[in-house]
N, C-alpha and C positions, 0 to 999 in steps of 0.2 A: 629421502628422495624428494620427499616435496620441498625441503628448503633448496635443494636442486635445481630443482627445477621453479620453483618462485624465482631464484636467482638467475639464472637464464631468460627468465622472462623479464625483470625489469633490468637488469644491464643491455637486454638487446630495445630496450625503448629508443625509438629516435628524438636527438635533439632538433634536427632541422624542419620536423613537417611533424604532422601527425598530433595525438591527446596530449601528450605532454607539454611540448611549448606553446599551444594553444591555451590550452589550463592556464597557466603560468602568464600570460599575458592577457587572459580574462578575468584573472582574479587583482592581477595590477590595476587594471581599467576600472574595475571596480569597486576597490577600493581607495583608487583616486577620485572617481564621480564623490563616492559617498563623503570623502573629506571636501573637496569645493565644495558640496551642497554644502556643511556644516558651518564653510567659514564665508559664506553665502548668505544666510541666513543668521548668522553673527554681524553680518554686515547691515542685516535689516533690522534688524533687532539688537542692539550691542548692550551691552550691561550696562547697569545704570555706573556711572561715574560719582561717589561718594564726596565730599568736600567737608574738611573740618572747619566749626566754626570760627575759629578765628584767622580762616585765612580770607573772611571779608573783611576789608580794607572802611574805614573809616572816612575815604576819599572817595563818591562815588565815580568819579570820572576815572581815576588810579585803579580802581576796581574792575572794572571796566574793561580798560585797557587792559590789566594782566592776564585777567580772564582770556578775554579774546587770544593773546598772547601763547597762553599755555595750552587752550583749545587746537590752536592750530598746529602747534608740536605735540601734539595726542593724534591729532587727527594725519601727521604724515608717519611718526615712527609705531604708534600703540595700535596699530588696526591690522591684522594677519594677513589677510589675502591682498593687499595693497605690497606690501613690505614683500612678501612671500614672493608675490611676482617680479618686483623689483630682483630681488635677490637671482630666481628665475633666470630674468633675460640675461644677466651680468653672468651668470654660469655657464649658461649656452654660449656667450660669445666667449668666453676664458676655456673652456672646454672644447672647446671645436677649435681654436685658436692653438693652443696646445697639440692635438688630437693632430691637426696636420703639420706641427711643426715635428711634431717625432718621426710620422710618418714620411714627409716629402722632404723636410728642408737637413736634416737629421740624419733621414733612413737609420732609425735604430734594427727597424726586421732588415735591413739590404735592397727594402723593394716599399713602391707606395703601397700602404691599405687600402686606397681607393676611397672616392669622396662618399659610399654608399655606408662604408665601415666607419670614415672620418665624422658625417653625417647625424652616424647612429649612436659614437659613442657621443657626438657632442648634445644629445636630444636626452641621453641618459646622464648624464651632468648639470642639467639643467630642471632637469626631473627631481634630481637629488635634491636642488639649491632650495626648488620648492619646497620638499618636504622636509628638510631640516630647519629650514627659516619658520616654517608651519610650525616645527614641534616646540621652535625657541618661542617662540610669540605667542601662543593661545593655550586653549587647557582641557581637560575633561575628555570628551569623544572626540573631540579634534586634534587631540594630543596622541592619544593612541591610534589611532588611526593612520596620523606622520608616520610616527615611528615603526609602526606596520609597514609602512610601504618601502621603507630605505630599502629590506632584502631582498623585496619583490623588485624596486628597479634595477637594483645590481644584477638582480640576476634575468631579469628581462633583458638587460641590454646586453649581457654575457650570451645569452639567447640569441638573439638579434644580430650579433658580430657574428655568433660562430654560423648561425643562417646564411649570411653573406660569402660567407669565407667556406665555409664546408666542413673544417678542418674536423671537427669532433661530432662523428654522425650519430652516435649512442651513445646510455649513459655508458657501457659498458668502457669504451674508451675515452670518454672521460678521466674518469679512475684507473685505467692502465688493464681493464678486466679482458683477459683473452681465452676465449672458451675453446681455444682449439689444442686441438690435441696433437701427441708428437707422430712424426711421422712412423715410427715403431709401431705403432697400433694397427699398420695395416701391410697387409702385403702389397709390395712394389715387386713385376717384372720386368725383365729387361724384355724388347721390340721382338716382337716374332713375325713382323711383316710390314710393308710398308702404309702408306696413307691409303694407294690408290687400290692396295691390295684390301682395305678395309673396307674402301665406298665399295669395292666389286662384290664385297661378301655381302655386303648391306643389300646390295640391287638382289639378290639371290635370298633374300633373307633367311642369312647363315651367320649373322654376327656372333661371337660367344655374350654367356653374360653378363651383365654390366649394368650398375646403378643407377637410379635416375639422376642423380646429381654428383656432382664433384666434390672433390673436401679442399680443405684449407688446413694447414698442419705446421709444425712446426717443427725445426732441425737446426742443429749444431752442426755448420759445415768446416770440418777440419781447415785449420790454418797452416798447413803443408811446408808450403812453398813461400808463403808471407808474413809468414808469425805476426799477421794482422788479430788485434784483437776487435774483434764484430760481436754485436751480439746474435741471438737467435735469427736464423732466416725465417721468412714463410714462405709455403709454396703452397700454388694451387694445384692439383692434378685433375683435369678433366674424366667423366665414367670412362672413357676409353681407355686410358690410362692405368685407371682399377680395373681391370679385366684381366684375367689369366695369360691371354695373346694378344696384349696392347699394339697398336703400332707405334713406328718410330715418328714422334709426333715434335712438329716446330716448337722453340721455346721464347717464351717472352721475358726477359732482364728487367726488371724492373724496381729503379729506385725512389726512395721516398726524396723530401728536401730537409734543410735542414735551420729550425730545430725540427726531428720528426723521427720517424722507425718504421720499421717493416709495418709492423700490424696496423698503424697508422696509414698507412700506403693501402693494405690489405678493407681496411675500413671506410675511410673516406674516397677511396677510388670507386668503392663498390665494386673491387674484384671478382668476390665470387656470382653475384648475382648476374654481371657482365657477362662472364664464361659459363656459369649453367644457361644461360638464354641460347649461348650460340650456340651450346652443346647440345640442346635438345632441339636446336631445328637443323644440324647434323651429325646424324645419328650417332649421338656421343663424342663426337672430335669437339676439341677446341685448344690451344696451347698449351703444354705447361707453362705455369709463371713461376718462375722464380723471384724472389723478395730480399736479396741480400742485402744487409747494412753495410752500408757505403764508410760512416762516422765513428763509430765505436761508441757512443754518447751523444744526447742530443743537444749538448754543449760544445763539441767537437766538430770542428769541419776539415777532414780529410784533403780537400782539393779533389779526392777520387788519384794520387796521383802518390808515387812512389818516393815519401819524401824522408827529411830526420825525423816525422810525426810518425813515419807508419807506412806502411808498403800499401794502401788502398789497390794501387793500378792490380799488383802481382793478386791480391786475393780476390778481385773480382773477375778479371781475366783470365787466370789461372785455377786458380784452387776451385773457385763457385763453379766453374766451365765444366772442369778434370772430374770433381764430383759429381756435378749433373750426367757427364756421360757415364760413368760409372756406374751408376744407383738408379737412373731412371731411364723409360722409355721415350726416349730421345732421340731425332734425326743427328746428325754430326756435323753435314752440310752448313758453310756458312750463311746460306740462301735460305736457310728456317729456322735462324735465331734474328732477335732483332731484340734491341736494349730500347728501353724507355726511360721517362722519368718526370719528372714534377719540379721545378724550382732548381734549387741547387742538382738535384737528381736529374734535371733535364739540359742540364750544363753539362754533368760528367757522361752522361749519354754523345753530345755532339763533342764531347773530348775523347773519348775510349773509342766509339767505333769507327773513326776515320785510322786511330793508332792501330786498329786490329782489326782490318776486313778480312783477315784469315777466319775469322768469329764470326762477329755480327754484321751480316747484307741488308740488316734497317733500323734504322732510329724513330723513336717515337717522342719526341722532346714536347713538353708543356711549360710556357713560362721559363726557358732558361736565361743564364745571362751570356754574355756575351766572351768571359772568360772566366776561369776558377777565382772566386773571390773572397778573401778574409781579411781585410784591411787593407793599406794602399799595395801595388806591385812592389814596391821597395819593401814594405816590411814582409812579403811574403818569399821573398828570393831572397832574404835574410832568415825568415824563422824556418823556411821549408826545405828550401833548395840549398841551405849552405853559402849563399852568396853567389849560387850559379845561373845569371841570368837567363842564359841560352836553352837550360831544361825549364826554366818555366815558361817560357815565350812558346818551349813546343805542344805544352798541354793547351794552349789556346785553340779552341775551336777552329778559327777560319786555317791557321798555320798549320792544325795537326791534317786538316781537309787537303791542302797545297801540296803535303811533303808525301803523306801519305792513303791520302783515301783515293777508294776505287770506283770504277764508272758502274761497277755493279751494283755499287751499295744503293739504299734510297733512303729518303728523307720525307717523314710525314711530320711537321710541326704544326704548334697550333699553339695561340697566346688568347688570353684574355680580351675583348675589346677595350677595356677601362686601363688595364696596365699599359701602358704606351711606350714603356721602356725595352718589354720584352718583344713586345710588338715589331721592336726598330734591331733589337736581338736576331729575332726569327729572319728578317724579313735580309738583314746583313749574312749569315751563316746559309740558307738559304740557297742567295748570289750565289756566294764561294761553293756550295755542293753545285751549283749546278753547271760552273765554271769546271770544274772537275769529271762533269757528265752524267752525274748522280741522276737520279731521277728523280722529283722534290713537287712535295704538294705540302702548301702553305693556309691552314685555316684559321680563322678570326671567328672566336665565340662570343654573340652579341651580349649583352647586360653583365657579362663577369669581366673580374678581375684578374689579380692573383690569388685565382683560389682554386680549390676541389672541383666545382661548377662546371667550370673550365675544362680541367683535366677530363671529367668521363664524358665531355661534350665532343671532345678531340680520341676522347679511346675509344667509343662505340664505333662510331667511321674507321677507326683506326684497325679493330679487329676485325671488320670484316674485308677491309684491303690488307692485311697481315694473311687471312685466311685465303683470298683469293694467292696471290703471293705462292704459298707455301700449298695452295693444294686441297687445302680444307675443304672449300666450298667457292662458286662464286658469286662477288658482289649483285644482291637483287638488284639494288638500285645505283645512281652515281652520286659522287660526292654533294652536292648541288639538290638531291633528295632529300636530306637531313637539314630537316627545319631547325636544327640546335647550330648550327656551325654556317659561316659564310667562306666559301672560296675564295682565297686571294688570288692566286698563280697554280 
């Protein structure tokens, strides 16, 4: 039980804040001072320089001259911290040089890193250049010292990236460690009443039992209808929910991007911690979330769409839907489901819910793009669609908004300030919902990117206009309240 529980405590350590990457970046710093100091002080002091006797010359003036000669190539290549720095600045500028040509000119990820992630790996490249040129050139404490520090910078700046980005908030997902248990462990009823039938028993305080917090679980949702292979979902179920006589509570769809996974989604969103806040300042309500895997692998990209890869559209809109109403206490209404998503997941959100307002009445996009993307259009209506141009034109956002979305649905997006691609994304799909009658609030999260940052900057505003929405609760404050987010439209 104790290695148990040790283990639940260091896989839930966070990477992004907190002792650990603090540690980790005090003892870098530290060990960097104490090496300058050493090749510092080599530099004031430097070893005596030995000479055999017969390499004085017979010539005094020939003498002379060589000396001076070989003094001065001692004194640019043989001295550490000279050379070390050199080597340094030449890193920084090849490493940042690099760092944004993968990033922007390249897009190896699909999207910028942003000059703060470009920035950082190129300062940790340069960090390297020092301490490897250090460990080649000098000797003794200054030697060890180098070489101490190579794993400390790698993993500072591994640090450092994932701070920017969000993407990996614990050690625990790091490593893939997921402490949650299956949904089997707990009893699920089906709705014995509705929302407003809940708040009335609350005013009367008559609620039944219920826990102080929600769980996070995990579930194998049959592939029915789309012999899609996904892996594991997550779901959140707010206290209300675990109760005997749950209401029939709104649902939130929510996918990860891609490369990524539920529990990734589940982690780096800060899901649960989001929905126990909302659910303890009403009295246990907050959505269920749903977490289904969009990809099947986080080498795999879906499109979200029914193609020769895999039927994504049918198992997400069908089978996840068919199960959720089945198995949990869930409204039906398309007015208290709403899809969200992150990156690629925030692309297949403004592609599925315009195709299916029978479903979902709102979208919650972060950072999507502007159409389903895995290469150029031509090679995707070749590897996906069979050669058939006309079905992948329809999974395009703005087209699938024209042909078929509804003036009920709404739109709440919200992009990075730093990413400027998704920016011009949101700000295009947007137009088109509100061209359509949509209802559409557009925000801009200052200092992030494409990252995590971003996303729970745009989902806290987010769930509590889902929750006014659907009934939950209403908004205390107005969007424009929220010092993390800027109002665009």
């Amino acid at each position: 039980m104790q290695d148990s529980v040790w283990m639940k405590t260091m896989m839930g350590w966070s990477l992004v804040g907190g002792v650990l990457p603090w540690t980790v970046f005090g003892v870098t710093t530290l060990v960097a001072v104490v090496l300058l100091a050493l090749m510092i002080v080599g530099e004031i002091h430097p070893r005596p320089c030995h000479t055999s006797p017969d390499s004085q010359s017979a010539v005094p003036g020939a003498s002379a001259s060589a000396a001076s000669g070989r003094a001065a190539h001692l004194t640019l290549w043989s001295r550490p911290l000279p050379l070390s720095t050199i080597v340094m600045v030449a890193a920084a500028m090849v490493g940042t040089l690099a760092a944004w040509l993968v990033s922007d000119v390249f897009l190896v990820f699909g999207v910028s890193l942003g000059w703060p992630v470009i920035c950082t790996i190129g300062a940790g490249i340069a960090a390297l250049g020092f301490a490897i040129a250090a460990a080649a050139r000098t000797h003794r404490m200054r030697r060890v010292c180098a070489i101490a520090l190579v794993p400390l910078i790698l993993i500072s700046t591994g640090l450092g990236v994932d701070g920017i980005y969000g993407e990996y908030q614990t050690v625990g997902s790091l490593v893939g460690y997921a402490p949650y248990a299956s949904i089997d462990s707990v009893d699920v009823h089906k709705s014995a009443m509705s929302v407003t039938q809940w708040l009335a028993n609350a005013q009367r305080d008559a609620l039944p039992d219920i826990p102080q917090q929600g769980k996070v679980l995990t579930v194998d949702i049959p592939n029915t209808r789309s012999d899609f292979h996904a892996r594991r979902a997550m779901i959140y179920l707010p206290p209300a929910a675990l109760s005997k006589q749950p209401p029939a509570l709104p649902v939130m769809e929510l996918l990860a991007g891609q490369p990524g996974s539920p529990g990734r989604l589940i982690a780096a969103g800060g899901i649960a911690a989001m929905m126990n806040g909302y659910a303890a300042r009403h009295h246990g309500l907050a959505p269920i979330v749903l977490v289904p895997d969009q990809n099947g692998a986080d080498t795999h990209n879906s499109l979200c769409a029914d193609t020769t890869q895999g039927n994504a559209e049918t198992y997400l809109t069908q089978d996840v839907v068919a199960w959720a109403k089945r198995t949990l206490p869930v409204a039906t209404d398309a007015s208290m489901w709403a899809i969200g998503g992150f990156s690629q997941g925030g692309t297949c959100t403004t592609q599925l819910a315009p195709r299916h307002p029978e479903i979902y009445g709102a979208m919650l996009p972060v950072d999507g793009e502007l159409k389903p993307t895995n290469g150029t259009v031509d090679e995707m209506v070749r590897d996906y669609f069979a050669g058939d141009r006309a079905a992948y034109d329809a999974q395009v956002p703005v087209n699938a908004i024209d042909a078929t979305g509804s003036s009920s649905q709404a739109l709440f997006a919200g992009a990075g300030e730093r990413d400027t691609e998704s920016i011009k994304n949101m700000r295009t799909i947007a137009a088109a919902a509100r061209k359509a009658g949509m209802e559409v609030t557009e925000l801009l999260v200052p200092n992030t990117g494409h990252d995590w940052h971003a996303v729970q900057a745009v989902w806290k505003p987010g769930l509590e206009w889902f929750g006014q929405r659907t009934g939950l609760g209403t908004m205390t404050k107005s969007l424009k309240g929220y010092s993390q987010v800027e109002v665009l439209q």
